[in-house]
N, C-alpha and C positions, 0 to 999 in steps of 0.2 A: 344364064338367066335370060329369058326372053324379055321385049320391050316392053309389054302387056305387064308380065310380074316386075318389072321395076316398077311401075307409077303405084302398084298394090304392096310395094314395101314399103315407097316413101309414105303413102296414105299411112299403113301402121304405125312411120315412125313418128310420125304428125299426132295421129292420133295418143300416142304415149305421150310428147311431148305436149302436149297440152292438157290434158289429161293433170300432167304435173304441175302446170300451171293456175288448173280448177285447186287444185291443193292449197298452192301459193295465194292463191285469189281469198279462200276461206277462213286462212291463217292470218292474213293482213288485215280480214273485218274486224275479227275476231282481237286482233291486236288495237286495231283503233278504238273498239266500242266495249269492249266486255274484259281483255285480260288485266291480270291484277300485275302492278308497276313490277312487280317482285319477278316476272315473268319474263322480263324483257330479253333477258342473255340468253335465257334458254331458246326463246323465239326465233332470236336473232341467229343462231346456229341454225335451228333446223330449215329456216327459211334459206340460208346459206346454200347449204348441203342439197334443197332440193331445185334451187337455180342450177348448183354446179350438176345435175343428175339431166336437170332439161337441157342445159350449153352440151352435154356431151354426146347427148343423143342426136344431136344437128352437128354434132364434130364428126359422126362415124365414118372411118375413112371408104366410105363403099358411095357414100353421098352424090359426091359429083360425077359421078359412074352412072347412077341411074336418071341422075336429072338429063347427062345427054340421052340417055335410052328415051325416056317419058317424054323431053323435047322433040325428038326424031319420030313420037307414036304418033301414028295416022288412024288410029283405033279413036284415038279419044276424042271423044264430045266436047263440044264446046267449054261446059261448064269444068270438066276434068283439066280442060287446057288453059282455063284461069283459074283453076288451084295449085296447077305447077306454076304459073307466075306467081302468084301468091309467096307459093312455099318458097320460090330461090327468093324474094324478096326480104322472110323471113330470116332464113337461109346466111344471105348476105349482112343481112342486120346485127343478129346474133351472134354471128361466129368469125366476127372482124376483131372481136373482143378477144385476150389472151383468160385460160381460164381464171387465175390468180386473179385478174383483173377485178372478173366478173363475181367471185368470193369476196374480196377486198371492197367491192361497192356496195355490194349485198350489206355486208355487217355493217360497214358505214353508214348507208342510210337508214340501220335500224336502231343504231346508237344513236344518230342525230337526229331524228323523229322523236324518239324515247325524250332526250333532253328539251328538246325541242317545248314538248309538252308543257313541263316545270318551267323555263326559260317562257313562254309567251304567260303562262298564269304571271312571274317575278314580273313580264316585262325588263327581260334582263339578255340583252342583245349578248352582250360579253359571254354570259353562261353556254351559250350555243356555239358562239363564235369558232371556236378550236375545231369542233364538230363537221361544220357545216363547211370549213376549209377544206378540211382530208377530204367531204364530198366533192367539194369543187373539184379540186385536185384530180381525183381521181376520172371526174366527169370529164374533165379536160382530158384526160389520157386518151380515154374512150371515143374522146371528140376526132380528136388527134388521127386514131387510128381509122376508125371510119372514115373520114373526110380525104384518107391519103387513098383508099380503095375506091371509092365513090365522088372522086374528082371536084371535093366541094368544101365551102368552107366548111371548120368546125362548128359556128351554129349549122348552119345547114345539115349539118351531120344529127344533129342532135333533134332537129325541125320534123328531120324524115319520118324519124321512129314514129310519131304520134301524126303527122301529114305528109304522109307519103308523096313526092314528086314535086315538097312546096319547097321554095327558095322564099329567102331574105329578100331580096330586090324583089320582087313581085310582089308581099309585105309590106315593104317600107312605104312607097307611093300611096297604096292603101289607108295608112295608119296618118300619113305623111297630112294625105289630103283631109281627113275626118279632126286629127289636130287643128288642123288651119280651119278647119268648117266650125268647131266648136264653140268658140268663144262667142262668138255673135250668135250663133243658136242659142245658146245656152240663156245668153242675154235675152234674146226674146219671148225666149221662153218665161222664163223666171219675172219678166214684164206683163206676157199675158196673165201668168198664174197670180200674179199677184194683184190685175183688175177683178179678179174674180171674188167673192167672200172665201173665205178661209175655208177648209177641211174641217169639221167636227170632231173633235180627238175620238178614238174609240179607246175607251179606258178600262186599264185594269183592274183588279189584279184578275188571271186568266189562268186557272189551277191546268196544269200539264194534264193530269188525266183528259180534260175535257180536250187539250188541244190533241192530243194525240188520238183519240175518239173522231174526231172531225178530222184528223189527217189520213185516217184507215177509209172513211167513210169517202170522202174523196177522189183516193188512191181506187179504192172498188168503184168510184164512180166514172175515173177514168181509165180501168178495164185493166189495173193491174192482178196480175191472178195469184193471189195469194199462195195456192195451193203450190205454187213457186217462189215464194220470197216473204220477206218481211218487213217490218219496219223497228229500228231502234233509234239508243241516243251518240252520240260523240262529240267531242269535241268542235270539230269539221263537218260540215254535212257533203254527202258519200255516197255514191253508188257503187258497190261491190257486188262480191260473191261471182256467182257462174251463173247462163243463164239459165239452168233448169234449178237454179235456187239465188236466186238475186236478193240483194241484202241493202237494202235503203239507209242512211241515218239521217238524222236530223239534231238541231240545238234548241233547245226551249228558254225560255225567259216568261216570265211570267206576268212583266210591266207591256208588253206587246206581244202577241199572238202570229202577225204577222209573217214576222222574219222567218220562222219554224213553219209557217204554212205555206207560205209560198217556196220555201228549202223542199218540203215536202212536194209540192205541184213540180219545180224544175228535175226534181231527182227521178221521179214516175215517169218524166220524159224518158230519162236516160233506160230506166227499168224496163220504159216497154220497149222499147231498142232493141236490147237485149233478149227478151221475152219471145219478138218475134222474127228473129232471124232463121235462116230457115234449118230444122230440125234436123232435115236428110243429109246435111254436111255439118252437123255436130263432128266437135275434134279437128276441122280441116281448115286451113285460113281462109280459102272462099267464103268460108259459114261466119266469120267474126266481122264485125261491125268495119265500116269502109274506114273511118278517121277518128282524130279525135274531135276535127270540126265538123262532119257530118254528127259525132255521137252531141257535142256542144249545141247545135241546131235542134236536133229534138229534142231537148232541155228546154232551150230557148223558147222554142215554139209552144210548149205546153206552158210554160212561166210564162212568157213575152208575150206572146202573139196573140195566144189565150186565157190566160191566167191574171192579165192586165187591162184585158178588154170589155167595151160597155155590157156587151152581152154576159160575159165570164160573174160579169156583179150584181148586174138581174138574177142568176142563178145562187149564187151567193148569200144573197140578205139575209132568206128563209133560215139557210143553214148554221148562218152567223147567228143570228138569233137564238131558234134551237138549242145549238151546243153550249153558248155561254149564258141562254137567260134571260138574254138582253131585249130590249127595243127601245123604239125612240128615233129621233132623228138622221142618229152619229150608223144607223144600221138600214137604212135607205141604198139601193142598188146606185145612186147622184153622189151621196157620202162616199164609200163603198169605194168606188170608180174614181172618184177625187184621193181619195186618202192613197188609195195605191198607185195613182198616178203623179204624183208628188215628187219635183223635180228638184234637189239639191246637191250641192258638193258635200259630201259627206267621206270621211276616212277610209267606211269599209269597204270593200269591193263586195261580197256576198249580199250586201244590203244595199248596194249602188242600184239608181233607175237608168232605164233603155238608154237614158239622154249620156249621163255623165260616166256609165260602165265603160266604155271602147277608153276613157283616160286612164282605169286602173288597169287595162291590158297593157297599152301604149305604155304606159311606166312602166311596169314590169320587164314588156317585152326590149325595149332599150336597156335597161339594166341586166338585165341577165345577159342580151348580147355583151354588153363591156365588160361582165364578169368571167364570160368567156370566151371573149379575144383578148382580156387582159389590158385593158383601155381603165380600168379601175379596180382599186386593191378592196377583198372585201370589207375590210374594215370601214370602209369606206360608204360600207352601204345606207346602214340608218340616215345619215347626213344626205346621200345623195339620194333618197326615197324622198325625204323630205322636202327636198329642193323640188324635186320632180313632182309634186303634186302641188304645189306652191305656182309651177308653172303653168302644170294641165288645170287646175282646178280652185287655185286661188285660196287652200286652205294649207294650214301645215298640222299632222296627225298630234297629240298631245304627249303621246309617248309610241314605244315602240312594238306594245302590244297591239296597238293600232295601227302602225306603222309597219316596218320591213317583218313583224312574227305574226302578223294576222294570218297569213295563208302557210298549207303544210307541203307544197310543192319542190319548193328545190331544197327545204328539208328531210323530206322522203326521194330525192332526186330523179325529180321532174324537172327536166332541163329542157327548153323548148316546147312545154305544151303550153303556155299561156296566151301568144297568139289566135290559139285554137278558137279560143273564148269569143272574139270578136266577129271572125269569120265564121263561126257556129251563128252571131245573132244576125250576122248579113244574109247566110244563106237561108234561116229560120224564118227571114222578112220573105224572101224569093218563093220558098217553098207555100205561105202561106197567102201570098196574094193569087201563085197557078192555083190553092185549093178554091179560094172564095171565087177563080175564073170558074172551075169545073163545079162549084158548087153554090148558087147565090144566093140562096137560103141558109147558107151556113150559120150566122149569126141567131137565127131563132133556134136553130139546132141545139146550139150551146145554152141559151135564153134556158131551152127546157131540160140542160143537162145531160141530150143525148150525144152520145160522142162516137157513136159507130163509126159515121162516117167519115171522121175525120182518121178513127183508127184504118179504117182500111183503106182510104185513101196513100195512109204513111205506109200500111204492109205495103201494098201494092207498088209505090214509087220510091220507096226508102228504105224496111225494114228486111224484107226478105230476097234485098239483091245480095246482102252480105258484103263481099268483097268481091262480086265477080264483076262490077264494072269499076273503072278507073274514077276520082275522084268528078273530074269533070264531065264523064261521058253519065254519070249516075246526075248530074244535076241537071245538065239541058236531058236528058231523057223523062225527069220529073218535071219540069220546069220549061223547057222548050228554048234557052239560054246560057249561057255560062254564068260565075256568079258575076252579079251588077250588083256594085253597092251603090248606087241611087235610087235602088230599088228600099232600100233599108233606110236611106236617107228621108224619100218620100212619104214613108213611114212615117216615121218621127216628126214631120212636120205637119201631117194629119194628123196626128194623136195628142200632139202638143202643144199645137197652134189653132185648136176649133175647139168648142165646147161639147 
């Protein structure tokens, strides 16, 4: 086999192997929004079955044979020679795992999602509890293994998969110093906000049809192409599917409109991510999204940056109006702008503002570390959630639906992504003050609902590098910096300390 036809088998086997994973992507929407409970066992095998079909095609013993061939190739172009980093990255990722392993975590977390479901409607910690052990459990193995190949701790191990090359100690300082910032911001904020007259309620009731008419309407306004994806309900709001068919959800409630529209705005971030990465490396990891906190950041940025901004609510009123009917005061772009910028401690993290969101990560993120160094037994956890937001945030959740089962992460076993979250809305702030350098008109842009150029300013600096630059070399090449979270900090003290 020449060097040339090695890098063209691994690409095939890439190409299969993801390929399997467009499967797994469609199956898991499918699972969260649409299949009936009665379904779950059978899910839960075939979704098994088709991890253990993707782990074996990155086990084949001819593998590391051609990665030295494709590393040695003097043929290959740039872009081919950071798809072979990519792929050992993958490579290394996947296949530190024993296959049983990778079976055994499969069904577990589709069992304890499944309970999970029932258990957060009872609010019934105990019901999940057994469940969501065997996950740990088994996350830990996987930790374990990883961590002894890739010379790092077990979180760290678990960190990589969703933030490639990011450490704990590089985190903690981060997180360390925005704790210690919070308190007194928070207070100032909550000083200014309250010299001010009150927000105007925008009141219900707000019939789901109409919301989801105004969430399509939106979604097409900010350039997602239907002709690729859609929008449904779940439990969790979600961005799934693959990208030549992306799969949005969202939750409705009918006493507030909000929560499901702005679900909607952050999800379209992640949609168009995905939408535009670039086509000619479909199947190949070069072609997939850089991180989880790069994908976090264009969430953020479309909710946060823009979705929360004065101009975002001048664009807004009309639509407001419109969709539900309404007029009057409480639907003024001054309303509007006040009501979603509305700074409180509040339980949920999905519904948390700019200011108090970085403390539902920071909890999280400390508890899962202890959960998996073993610094705390799970049972332990409802009690220590509580405790932990009592300290970030000065409230304690009511129950436990509110509490440790609001979110479906490390019950679908996501271990290590929720960091992500925070560092998505620092680099979201970075990414978005280089746009308003290169573009100072941006704010009438939005005013009139045009949004070209913000989308092509993100293909260009964001979307369609894929995976071919490293985490850091993709932000100072957008940005002109590494990330600076005083840059996010700054933010927040212009947005929440001026009128």
């Amino acid at each position: 086999m020449t060097k040339a036809s090695a890098y063209n088998v691994l690409e095939d086997y890439y190409r299969q192997y993801y390929t399997l994973n467009d499967c797994l992507a469609v199956l898991s929407w499918d699972m969260a929004s649409m299949m009936p409970q009665g379904g779950m066992e059978s899910r839960a095998q075939q979704m098994a079955l088709l991890k253990v079909m993707a782990h074996d095609i990155l086990m084949r013993p001819d593998i590391a044979d051609l990665f030295d061939a494709s590393l040695s190739d003097k043929t290959l172009n740039a872009l081919q020679k950071s798809n072979v980093r990519e792929m050992q990255r993958v490579w290394i990722n996947q296949t530190l795992i024993e296959k049983k392993l990778v079976e055994a975590l499969s069904l577990a977390c589709s069992r304890c999602e499944a309970t999970w479901r029932e258990a957060r409607q009872k609010s019934d910690f105990q019901m999940v509890l057994p469940f969501l052990q065997e996950v740990l459990n088994l996350t830990r193995q996987s930790a374990m293994m990883k961590a002894e190949k890739l010379g790092c701790s077990f979180y760290d191990a678990l960190l990589d998969y969703y933030e490639p090359g990011s450490k704990s100690t590089d985190i903690d300082p981060i997180f360390d110093n925005y704790s210690n910032f919070l308190p007194d911001f928070l207070e100032q904020v909550l000083t200014f906000q309250a010299s001010l007259p009150a927000p105007l309620p925008i009141s219900g009731p707000f019939k789901v049809s109409d919301q989801k008419d105004l969430g399509i309407k939106i979604m097409k306004s900010l350039g997602f192409d239907f002709n690729h994806g859609r929008l449904d309900t779940s439990i969790h709001p979600f961005c799934g599917g693959v990208p030549d068919d992306v799969r949005l959800t969202t939750r409705y409630t009918e006493d507030d409109f909000m929560p499901a529209f702005m679900g909607i705005v952050h999800e379209t971030g992640h949609a168009l991510y995905e939408q535009h990465l670039p086509k000619e490396w479909r199947y190949q990891p070069v072609g997939m999204a850089r991180s989880m906190g790069i994908h976090e950041s264009q969430s953020l940025f479309m909710e946060k940056q823009i979705g929360h901004s004065k101009a975002f609510a001048k664009f807004l009123a009309p639509l407001f109006m419109d969709s539900f009917k309404r007029e009057g005061p409480a639907y003024t772009p001054d309303n509007i702008y006040r009501h979603l910028n509305q700074v409180k401690a509040d339980f949920i993290r999905v519904n948390a503002d700019e200011v108090t969101y970085p403390a539902h990560v920071i909890l999280r993120y400390r508890l899962e570390k202890a959960l998996i160094n073993q610094t705390m037994e799970l049972k332990e956890l409802p009690d220590a959630w509580n405790k932990g937001m009592k300290s970030l945030l000065g409230v304690v959740p009511p129950n436990d639906q509110m509490g440790c089962l609001q979110d479906i992460h490390w019950y679908d076993g996501a271990w290590g992504y929720f960091p992500t979250y925070t560092l998505g809305a620092m680099t979201a702030a970075q990414l978005f003050a280089a746009l308003s350098h290169d573009h100072p008109t941006i704010d009438q842009e939005i005013e009139r609902g045009n949004f070209s150029t913000i989308n092509t300013w993100l293909n260009k600096n964001i979307h369609l590098h894929g995976s071919s630059l490293e985490i850091s070399n993709l932000l100072v090449r957008a940005t002109g910096k590494p990330l600076d979270p005083d840059i996010f900090k700054n933010h927040l003290k212009r947005r929440y300390l001026s009128n």
